[in-house]
C-alpha positions in Angstrom: 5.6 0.7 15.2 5.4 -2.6 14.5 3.2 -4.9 16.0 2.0 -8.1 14.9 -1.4 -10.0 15.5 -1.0 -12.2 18.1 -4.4 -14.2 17.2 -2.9 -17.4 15.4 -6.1 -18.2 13.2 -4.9 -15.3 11.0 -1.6 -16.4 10.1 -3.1 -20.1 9.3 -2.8 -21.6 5.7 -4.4 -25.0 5.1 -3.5 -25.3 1.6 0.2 -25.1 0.4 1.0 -21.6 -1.7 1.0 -22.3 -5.2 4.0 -22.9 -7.2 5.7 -20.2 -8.7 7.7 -20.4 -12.2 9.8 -23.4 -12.3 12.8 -21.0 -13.2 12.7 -20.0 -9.7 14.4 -23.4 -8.8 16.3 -23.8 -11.8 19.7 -25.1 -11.0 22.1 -23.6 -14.2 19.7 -20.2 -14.8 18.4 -17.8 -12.3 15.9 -15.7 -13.1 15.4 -12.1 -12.5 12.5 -11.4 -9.6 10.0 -10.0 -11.6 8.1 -7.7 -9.5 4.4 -5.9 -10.2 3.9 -2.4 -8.4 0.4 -1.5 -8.8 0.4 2.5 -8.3 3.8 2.5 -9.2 3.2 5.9 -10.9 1.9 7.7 -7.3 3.9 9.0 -4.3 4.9 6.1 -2.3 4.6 3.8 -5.5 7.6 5.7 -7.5 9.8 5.2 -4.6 9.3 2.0 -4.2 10.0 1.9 -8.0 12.9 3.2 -7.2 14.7 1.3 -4.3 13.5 -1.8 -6.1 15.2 -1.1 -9.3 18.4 -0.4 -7.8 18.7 -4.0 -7.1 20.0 -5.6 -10.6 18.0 -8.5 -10.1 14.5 -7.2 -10.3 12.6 -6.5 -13.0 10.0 -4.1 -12.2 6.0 -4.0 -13.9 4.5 -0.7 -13.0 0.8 -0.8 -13.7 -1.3 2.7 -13.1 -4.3 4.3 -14.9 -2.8 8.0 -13.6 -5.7 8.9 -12.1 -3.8 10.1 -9.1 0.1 8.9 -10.2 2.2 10.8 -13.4 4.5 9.2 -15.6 6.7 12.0 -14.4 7.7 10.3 -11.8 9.0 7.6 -13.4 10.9 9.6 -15.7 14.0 8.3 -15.1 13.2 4.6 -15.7 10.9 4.8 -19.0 13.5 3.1 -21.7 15.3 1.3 -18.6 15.7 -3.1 -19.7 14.5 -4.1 -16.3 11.1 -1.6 -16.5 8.0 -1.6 -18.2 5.0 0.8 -17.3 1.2 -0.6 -18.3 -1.2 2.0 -18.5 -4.0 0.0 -16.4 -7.0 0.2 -14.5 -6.6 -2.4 -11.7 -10.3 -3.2 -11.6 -9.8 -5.1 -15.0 -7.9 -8.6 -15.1 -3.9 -7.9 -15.6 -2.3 -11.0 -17.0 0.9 -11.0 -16.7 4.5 -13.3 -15.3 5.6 -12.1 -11.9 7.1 -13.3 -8.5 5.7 -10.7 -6.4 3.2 -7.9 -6.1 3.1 -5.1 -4.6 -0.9 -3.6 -4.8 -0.7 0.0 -3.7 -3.4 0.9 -6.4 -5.8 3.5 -4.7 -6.2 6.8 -4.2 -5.0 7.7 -1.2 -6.3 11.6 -0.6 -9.4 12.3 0.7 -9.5 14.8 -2.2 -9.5 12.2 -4.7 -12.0 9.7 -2.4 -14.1 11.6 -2.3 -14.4 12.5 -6.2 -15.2 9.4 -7.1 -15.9 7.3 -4.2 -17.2 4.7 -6.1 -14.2 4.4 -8.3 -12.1 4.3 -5.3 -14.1 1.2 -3.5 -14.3 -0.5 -6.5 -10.5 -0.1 -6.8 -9.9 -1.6 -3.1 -12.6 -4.2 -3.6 -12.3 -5.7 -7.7 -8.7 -4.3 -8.0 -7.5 -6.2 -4.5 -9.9 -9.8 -6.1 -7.9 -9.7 -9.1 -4.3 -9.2 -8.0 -5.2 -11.8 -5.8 -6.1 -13.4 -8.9 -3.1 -13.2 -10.5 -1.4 -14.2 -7.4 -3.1 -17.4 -7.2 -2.8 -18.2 -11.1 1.3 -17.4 -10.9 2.3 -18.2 -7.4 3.4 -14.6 -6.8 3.7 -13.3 -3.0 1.4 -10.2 -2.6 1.6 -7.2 -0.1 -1.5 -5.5 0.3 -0.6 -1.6 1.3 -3.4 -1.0 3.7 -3.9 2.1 5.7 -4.3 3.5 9.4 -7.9 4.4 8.5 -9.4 1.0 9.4 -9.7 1.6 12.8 -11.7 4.5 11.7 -12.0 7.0 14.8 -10.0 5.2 17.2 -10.8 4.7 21.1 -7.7 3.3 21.6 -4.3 4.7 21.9 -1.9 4.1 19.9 -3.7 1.4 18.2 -2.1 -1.7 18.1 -2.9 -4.5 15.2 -5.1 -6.3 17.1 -8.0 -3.4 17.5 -10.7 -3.8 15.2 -11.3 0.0 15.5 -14.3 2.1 16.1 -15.7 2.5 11.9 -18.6 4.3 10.5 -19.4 2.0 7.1 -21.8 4.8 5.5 -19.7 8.0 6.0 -18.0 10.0 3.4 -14.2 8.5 3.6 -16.3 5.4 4.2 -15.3 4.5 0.7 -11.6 4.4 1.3 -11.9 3.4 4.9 -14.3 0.1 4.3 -12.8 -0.9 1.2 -9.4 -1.3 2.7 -11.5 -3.5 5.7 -12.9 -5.3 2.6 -9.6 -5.9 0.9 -7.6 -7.4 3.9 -10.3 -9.6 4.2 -9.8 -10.7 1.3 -6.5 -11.2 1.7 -6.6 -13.3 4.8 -9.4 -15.4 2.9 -7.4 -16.3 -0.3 -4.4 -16.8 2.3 -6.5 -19.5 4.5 -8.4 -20.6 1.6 -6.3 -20.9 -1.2 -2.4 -20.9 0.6 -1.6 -17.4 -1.5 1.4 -16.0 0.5 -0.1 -12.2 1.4 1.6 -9.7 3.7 -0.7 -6.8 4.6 0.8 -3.3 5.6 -1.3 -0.2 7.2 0.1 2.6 6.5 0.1 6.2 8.7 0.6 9.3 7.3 3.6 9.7 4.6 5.4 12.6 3.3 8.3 13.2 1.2 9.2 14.3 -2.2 6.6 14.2 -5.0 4.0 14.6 -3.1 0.7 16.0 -4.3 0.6 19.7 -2.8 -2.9 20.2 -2.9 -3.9 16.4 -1.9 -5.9 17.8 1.4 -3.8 16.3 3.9 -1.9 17.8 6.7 1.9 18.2 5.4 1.4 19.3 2.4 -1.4 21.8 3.8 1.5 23.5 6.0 3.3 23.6 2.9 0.8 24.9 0.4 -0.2 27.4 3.0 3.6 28.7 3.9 4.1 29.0 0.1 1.5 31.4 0.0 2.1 33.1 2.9 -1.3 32.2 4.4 -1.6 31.4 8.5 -1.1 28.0 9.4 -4.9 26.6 10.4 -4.9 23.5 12.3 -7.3 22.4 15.2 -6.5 23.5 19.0 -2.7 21.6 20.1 -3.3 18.7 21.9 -6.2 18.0 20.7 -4.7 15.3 17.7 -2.0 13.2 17.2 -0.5 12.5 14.2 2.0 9.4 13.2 4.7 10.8 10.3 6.7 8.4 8.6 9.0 9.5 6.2 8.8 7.9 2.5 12.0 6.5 2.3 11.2 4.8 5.5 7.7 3.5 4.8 9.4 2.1 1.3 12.1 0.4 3.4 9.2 -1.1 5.9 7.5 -2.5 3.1 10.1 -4.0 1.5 11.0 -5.9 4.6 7.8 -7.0 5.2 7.2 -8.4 1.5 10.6 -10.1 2.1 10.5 -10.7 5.6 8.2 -14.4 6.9 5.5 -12.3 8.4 1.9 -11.9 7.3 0.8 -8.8 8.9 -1.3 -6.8 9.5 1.8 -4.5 10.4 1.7 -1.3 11.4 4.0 1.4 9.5 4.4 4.6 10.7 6.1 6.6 13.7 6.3 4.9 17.1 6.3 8.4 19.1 3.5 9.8 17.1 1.1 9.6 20.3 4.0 10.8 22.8 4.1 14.2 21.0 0.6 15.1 20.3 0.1 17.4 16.8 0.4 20.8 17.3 
């Protein structure tokens, strides 16, 4: 599904974006498009890592403290000329040269959330302010990887981008759930008030290789529990609906959107997810 706002005050820039690198419009040298994945080292992170670094064009920063990511899974591109992996916490400054960023930096899990919740609204909240930051200082494009959880326990069905949801700002996942509220604000500010070009992406429920098997979630809770011969526990059927999205798709959905002239919010996930309810 994919939806866009239809309120026009969102998609508004007063200022001009900043510049980029002059090499960008060099007429005798073109560049490589140097490209920052924050949680490039986690699930859907490495495979963006990896479409992006088929194309011989890009040169791909991975930044991750591995608090939820593994260098495993970029295995395959440590030594690689176009890739560098930065061991680095997004909620200190990152300076470095890029053309576009892509901030998935956070854990994602309620396992992890949970853990630390402060860590992880910190990470939405200072992280998100300083790759905007760096955004504003280089004249890079960011996408902000955002998730279904802002509308919190939805009244609406599906839920299109222009609900503003039905949130509880002092629950437990409130952490996760408010500091991804707080971050595309954020977004949409620098983008009005300082012309940053943003493009903001919630995301639904992803699954795929490389997932994290005991990340508390519902695939790879059928999975953990089939491996271990254990009955499958899940609510009464009907009851939830649940929108899947594989990850080569959501990695595909991003990508067009960071490319595409569209500023989001965007809904990524499966558009039949609430014509065949979880069961």
């Amino acid at each position: 599904m994919a939806r866009e706002v239809a309120k026009s005050e969102n998609h508004t820039s007063p200022k001009p974006s900043p510049s980029p690198s002059p090499l960008r419009f060099s007429k005798f040298f073109q560049s490589n498009m140097r490209i920052l994945v924050t949680g490039g080292a986690g699930f859907i992170g490495s495979h963006l890592v990896d479409k992006l670094m088929e194309n011989e064009k890009n040169e791909v920063i991975v930044a991750d403290n591995y608090f939820t990511g593994s260098k495993d899974n970029l295995k395959k591109w440590i030594g690689h000329p176009r890739f560098e992996l930065i061991r680095h916490d997004v909620t200190e400054p990152l300076l470095v040269e890029v053309d576009q960023i892509y901030h998935l930096a956070c854990p994602a899990s309620p396992i992890f959330y949970k853990y630390n919740p402060v860590k992880t609204i910190k990470t939405n909240v200072i992280g998100t302010l300083n790759m905007l930051g760096l955004a504003k200082r280089v004249g890079a494009r960011i996408l902000l990887t955002s998730t279904s959880e802002v509308y919190g326990d939805p009244l609406v069905h599906p839920q299109d981008e222009s609900y503003w949801g039905n949130v509880n700002p002092i629950g437990v996942r409130s952490c996760y759930d408010e500091g991804k509220r707080v971050a595309e604000t954020l977004m949409f500010d620098y983008h009005r008030q300082h012309g940053i070009e943003i493009r903001v992406a919630r995301i639904f429920n992803t699954y795929g290789p490389r997932m994290n098997i005991d990340d508390g979630r519902v695939v790879s809770n059928f999975i953990a529990q089939a491996i271990r011969d254990e009955p499958l526990t899940v609510q009464a059927p009907g009851t939830q609906t649940r929108s899947f999205c594989y990850v080569s798709d959501m990695v595909d959905g991003l990508i067009r959107l960071m490319d595409g002239d569209h500023t989001g919010p965007i809904n990524i996930g499966n558009p039949g997810h609430d014509a065949a309810p979880f069961q």
